[in-house]
C-alpha positions in Angstrom: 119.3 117.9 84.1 119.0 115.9 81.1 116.9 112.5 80.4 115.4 111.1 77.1 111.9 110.6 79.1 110.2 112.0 81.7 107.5 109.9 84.1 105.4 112.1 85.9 103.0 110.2 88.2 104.5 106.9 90.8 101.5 105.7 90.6 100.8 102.0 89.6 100.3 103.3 85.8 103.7 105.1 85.9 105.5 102.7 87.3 104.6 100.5 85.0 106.0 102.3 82.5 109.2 102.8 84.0 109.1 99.1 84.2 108.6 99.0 80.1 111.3 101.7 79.4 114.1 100.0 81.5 113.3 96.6 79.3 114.0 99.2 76.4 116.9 100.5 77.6 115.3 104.1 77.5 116.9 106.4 80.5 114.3 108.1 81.8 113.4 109.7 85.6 109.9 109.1 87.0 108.6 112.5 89.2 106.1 112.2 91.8 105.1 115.0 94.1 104.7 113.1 97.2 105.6 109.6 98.0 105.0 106.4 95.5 101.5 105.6 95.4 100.7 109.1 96.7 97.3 109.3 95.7 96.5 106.1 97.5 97.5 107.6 100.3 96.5 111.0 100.7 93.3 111.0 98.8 91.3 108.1 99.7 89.0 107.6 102.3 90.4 105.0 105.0 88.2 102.4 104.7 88.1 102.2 100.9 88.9 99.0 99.2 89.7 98.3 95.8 87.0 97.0 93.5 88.7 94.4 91.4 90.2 90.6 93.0 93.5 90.6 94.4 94.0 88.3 91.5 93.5 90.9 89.2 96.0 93.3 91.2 99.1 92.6 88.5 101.5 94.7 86.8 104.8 94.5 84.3 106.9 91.7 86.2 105.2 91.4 89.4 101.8 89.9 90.1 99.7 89.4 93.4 101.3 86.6 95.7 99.5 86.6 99.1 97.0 84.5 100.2 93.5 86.0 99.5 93.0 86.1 95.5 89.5 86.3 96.0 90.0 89.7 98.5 89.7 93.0 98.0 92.8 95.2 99.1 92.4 97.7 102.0 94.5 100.9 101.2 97.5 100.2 103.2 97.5 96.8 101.1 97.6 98.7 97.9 100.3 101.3 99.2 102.9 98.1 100.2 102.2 96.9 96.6 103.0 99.8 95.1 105.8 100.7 97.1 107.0 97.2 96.9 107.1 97.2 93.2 108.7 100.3 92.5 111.2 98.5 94.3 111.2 95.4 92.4 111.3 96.7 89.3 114.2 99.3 90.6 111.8 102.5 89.1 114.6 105.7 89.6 111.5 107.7 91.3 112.3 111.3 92.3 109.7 112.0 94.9 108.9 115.3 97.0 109.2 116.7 93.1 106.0 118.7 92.0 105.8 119.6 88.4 105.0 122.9 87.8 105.4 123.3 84.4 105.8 121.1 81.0 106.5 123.0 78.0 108.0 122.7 74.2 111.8 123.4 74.1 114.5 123.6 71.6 115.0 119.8 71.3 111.6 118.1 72.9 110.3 119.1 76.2 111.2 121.5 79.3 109.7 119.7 82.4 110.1 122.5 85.8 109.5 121.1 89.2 110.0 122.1 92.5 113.8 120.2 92.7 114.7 121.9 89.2 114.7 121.4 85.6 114.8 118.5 83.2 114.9 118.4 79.8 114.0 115.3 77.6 112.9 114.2 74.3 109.3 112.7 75.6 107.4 112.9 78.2 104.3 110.1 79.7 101.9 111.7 81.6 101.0 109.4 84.1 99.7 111.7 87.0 96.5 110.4 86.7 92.6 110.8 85.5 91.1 111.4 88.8 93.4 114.6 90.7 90.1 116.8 91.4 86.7 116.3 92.2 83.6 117.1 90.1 81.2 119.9 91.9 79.1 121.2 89.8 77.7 124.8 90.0 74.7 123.7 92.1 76.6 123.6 95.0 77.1 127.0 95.5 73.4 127.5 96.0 73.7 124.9 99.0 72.6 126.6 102.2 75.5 127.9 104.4 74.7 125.5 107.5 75.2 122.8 105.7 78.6 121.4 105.4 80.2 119.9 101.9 82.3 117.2 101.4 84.2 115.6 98.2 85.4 111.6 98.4 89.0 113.4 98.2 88.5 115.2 101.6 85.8 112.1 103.3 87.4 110.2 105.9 84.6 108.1 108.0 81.2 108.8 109.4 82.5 110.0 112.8 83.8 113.3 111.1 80.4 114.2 109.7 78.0 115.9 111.0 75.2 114.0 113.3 72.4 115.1 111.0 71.6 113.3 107.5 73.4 113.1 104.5 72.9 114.1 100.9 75.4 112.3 98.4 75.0 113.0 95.1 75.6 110.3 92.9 74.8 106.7 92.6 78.8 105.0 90.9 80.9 102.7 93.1 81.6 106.0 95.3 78.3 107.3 95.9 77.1 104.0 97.0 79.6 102.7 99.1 79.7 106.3 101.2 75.8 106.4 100.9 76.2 102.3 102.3 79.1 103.5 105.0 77.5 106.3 106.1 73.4 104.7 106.7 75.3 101.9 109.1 76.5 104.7 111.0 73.2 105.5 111.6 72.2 108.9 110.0 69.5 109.1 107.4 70.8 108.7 104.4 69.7 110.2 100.6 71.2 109.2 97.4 70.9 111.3 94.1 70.8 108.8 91.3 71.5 109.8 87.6 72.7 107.6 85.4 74.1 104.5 86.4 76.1 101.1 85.7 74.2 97.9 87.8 76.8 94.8 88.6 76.6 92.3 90.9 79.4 91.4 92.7 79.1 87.4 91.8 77.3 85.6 89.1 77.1 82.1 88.5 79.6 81.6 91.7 82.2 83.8 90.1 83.5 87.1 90.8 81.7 89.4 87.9 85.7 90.9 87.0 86.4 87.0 86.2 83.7 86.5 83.6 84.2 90.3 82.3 87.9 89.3 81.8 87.3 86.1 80.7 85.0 86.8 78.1 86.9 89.5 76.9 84.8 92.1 78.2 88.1 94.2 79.3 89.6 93.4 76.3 87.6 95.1 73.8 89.8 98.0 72.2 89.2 101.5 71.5 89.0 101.0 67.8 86.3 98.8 68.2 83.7 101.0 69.9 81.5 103.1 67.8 80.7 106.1 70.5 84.3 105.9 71.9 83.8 109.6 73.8 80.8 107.8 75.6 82.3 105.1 76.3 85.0 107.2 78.3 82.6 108.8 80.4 80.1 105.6 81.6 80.1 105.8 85.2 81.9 103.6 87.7 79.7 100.4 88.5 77.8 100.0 91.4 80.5 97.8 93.3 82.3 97.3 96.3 85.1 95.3 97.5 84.2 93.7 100.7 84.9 90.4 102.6 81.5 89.1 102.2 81.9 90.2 98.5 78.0 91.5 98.8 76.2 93.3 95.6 75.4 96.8 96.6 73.0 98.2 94.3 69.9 100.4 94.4 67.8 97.6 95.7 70.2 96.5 98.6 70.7 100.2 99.7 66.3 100.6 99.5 66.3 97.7 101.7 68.4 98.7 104.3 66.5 102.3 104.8 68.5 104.7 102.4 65.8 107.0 100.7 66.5 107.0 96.8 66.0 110.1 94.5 66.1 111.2 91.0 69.0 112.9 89.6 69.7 116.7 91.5 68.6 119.0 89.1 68.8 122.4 90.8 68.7 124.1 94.2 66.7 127.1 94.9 65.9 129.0 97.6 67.5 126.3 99.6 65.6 123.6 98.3 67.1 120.7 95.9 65.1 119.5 93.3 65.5 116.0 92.0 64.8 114.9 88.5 61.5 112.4 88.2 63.5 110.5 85.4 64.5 107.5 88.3 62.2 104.6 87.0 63.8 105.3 83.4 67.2 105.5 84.2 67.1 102.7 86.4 65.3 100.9 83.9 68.1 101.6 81.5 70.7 100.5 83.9 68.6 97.0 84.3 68.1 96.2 80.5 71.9 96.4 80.3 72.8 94.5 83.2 70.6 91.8 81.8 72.4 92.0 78.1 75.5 91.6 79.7 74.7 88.4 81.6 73.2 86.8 78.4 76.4 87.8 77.0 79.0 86.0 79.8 76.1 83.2 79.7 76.1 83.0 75.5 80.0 82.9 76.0 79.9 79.5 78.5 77.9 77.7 75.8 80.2 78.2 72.9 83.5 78.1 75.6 81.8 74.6 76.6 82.1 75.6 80.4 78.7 75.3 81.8 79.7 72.4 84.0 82.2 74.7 85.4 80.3 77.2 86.9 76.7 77.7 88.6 73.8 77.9 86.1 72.4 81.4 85.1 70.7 83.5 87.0 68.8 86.7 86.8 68.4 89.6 89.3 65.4 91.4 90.3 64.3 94.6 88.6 65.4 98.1 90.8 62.5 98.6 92.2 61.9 102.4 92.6 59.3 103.8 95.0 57.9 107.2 94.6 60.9 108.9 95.0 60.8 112.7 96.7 61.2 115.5 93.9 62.4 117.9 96.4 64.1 118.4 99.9 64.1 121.3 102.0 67.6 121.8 103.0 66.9 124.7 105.2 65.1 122.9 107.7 67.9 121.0 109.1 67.4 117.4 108.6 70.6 117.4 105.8 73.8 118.6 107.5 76.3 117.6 104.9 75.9 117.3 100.9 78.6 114.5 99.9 79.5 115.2 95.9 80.3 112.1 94.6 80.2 113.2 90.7 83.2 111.6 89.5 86.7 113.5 88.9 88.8 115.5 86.6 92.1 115.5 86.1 94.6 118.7 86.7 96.5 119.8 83.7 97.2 123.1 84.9 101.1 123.0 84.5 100.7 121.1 81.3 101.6 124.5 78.8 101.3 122.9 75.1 98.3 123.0 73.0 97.1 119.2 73.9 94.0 119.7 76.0 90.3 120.3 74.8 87.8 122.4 75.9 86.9 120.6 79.6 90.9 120.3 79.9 91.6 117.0 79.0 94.1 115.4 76.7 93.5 114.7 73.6 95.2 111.7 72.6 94.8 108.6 70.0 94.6 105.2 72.6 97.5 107.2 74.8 99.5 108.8 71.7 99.0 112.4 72.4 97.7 114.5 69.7 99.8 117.8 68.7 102.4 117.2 71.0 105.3 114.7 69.6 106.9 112.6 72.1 104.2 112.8 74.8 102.0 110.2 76.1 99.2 109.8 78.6 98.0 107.0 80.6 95.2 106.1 83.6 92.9 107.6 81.4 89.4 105.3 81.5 89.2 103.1 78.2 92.9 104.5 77.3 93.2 101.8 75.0 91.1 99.0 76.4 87.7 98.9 78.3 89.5 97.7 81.5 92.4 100.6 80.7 91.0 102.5 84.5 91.9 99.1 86.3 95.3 98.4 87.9 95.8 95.3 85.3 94.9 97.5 82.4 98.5 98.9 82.8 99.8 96.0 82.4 98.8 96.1 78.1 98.7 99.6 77.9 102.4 100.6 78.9 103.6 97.7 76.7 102.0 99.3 73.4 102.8 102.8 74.1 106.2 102.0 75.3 106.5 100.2 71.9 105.4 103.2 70.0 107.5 105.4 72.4 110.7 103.7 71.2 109.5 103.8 67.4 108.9 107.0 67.6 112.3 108.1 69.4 114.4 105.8 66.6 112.6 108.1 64.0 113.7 111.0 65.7 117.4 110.2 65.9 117.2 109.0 62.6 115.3 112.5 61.5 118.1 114.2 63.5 121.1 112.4 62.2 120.0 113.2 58.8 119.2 116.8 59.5 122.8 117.3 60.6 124.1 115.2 57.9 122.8 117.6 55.7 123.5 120.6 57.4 127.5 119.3 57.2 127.6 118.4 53.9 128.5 120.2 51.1 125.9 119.7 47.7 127.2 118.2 44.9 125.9 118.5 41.3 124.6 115.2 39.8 125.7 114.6 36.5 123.4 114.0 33.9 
């Protein structure tokens, strides 16, 4: 089977890019090894909700039209968007096709699946940033009794054990399971390490209105000094909820969840927690605070403080003496939830792309010793708000741009090639 480019990932990111190669005229096949939006589906705890305003749920030619904006979408909401798009924009999606293997060939790229082989000139990965979770070595001095969970393989509070909970870390997963999961009435602890504090509103607006107004979002890859940093900040403390509540370390204190330092170690059964808490949190609060004089200096000079509520400022985290250690032996901790953040799977990807930890290297999505191949959903691809549904909507339109430069050069490289191979020298007179 032939194509000039290969898709692999329906999710929203490669969707979107089929979107942006049919308005090129660029024949290409989008794989996906289950169904469209598969990872929504299959990988997500079920009463997840996204993050971001329904408002900001847009993509390449289609754009949220119910009647919530100011909602969060359940899972099944995101799954008919998805699947309702891929029909809108008429994606040719091959699903049930696992890739199994990408490598150089003669003329571009050899892509293997489970349905057979394609070969094309390029090839976008779009299969994702987040296909595994993060569990660090620790975990295999956890104590056999006690069960282990990832966010990947959570699915509600009824399925855990009846004893308390250990979830190590504090982004917009560890705090909405450690939130979930203390309402259900087990004793909660949360692992904090490094954080990102949000609230949910400020100044009567949703906080992804003034951080896309302002241009937060915006800001481009170029323009960050420590852009490796930058892709690793954690996930902010948020969560999408009808009451659009803020769920930070302070809310979760209040409501009985016991709050430790970072999980250093385990041994002999007992997990040691960093006393680095009042620092980090600390940390977390000074730049909360230079962010909100930031969306507050931008209503002065946009001339819109008559348009929202006046400015505001949020208590300090207030940490207690937090507990250095806990004795998981003693049976008060059934389950240790890892909520570290994800990885993604390049395991079938065979060409000399990926660095040491096994992600791609790329230049804002332009892969780096690999012609022709592309990557996207990758956090702060190209923009800060690059992880976000709408950040697909910028991202695929440059890279399909450069994507369609670059395969011009090629036929033009090609055309000469065999112009030259055909044609027989001449001498030039002198």
């Amino acid at each position: 089977m032939r194509t000039t480019t290969v898709i692999i990932g329906a999710g929203h990111a490669g969707l979107a890019m089929s979107r942006r190669l049919t308005e090129r005229s660029i024949d290409h096949v989008v794989l996906e090894r289950g169904e469209v939006a598969n990872s929504w589906r299959t990988e997500r705890w079920p009463s997840l909700r996204l993050l971001t305003p329904n408002w900001q749920s847009r993509l390449p030619g289609a754009a949220y039209e119910g009647g919530d904006p100011d909602g969060f979408a359940t899972m099944p909401e995101v799954i008919s968007f998805l699947q309702g798009y891929a029909g809108v924009v008429d994606a040719p999606v091959q699903t049930h096709t696992a890739v199994t293997a990408v490598r150089p060939a003669n003329s571009g790229y050899e892509v293997t699946t489970t349905q057979g082989v394609w070969c094309c000139d390029s090839v976008v990965l779009a299969s994702g940033a987040c296909n595994q979770p993060v569990i660090p070595d620790v975990a295999a001095a956890v104590p056999a009794p006690v069960a282990m969970v990832t966010p990947m393989t959570y699915r509600g509070p009824e399925v855990l054990d009846d004893r308390g909970v250990l979830v190590v870390g504090a982004s917009a997963t560890g705090v909405q399971l450690a939130d979930e999961i203390h309402r259900s009435g087990r004793l909660v602890t949360l692992a904090v390490g490094e954080h990102v504090r949000l609230p949910r509103i400020y100044r009567g607006r949703d906080v992804f209105w003034w951080m896309e107004r302002s241009g937060v979002l915006d800001q481009r890859y170029e323009e960050v000094d420590d852009l490796v940093r930058a892709r690793h900040v954690p996930s902010p403390q948020l969560v999408g909820s009808p009451q659009r509540v803020t769920l930070d370390l302070n809310t979760l204190g209040a409501q009985g969840v016991r709050i430790v330092g970072r999980l250093g170690g385990i041994a002999g059964g007992v997990a040691q927690f960093s006393g680095s808490l009042a620092n980090l949190c600390k940390l977390a609060d000074l730049k909360l605070n230079r962010l909100l004089d930031a969306f507050d200096a931008w209503v002065g000079a946009a001339g819109l403080d008559g348009e929202v509520d006046p400015p505001q400022r949020f208590l300090p985290t207030a940490v207690p003496s937090p507990a250095l250690a806990v004795d998981l032996r003693r049976g008060e901790i059934g389950t240790v939830i890892w909520a570290c953040g994800y990885r993604p799977d390049y395991s079938w990807l065979h060409l000399p792309v990926l660095d040491r930890r096994g992600r791609v290297v790329h230049d804002g999505g332009v892969v780096s010793g690999a012609p022709g191949v592309y990557v996207l959903g990758a956090p702060f691809l190209r923009r800060r708000g690059s992880s976000f549904i709408s950040g697909a909507d910028h991202d695929t339109r440059e890279l399909a741009d450069h994507l369609h430069r670059w395969l011009d050069e090629a036929i033009s490289r090609h055309t000469l090639r065999r112009w030259r191979a055909t044609t027989p020298s001449r001498a030039v007179p002198i």
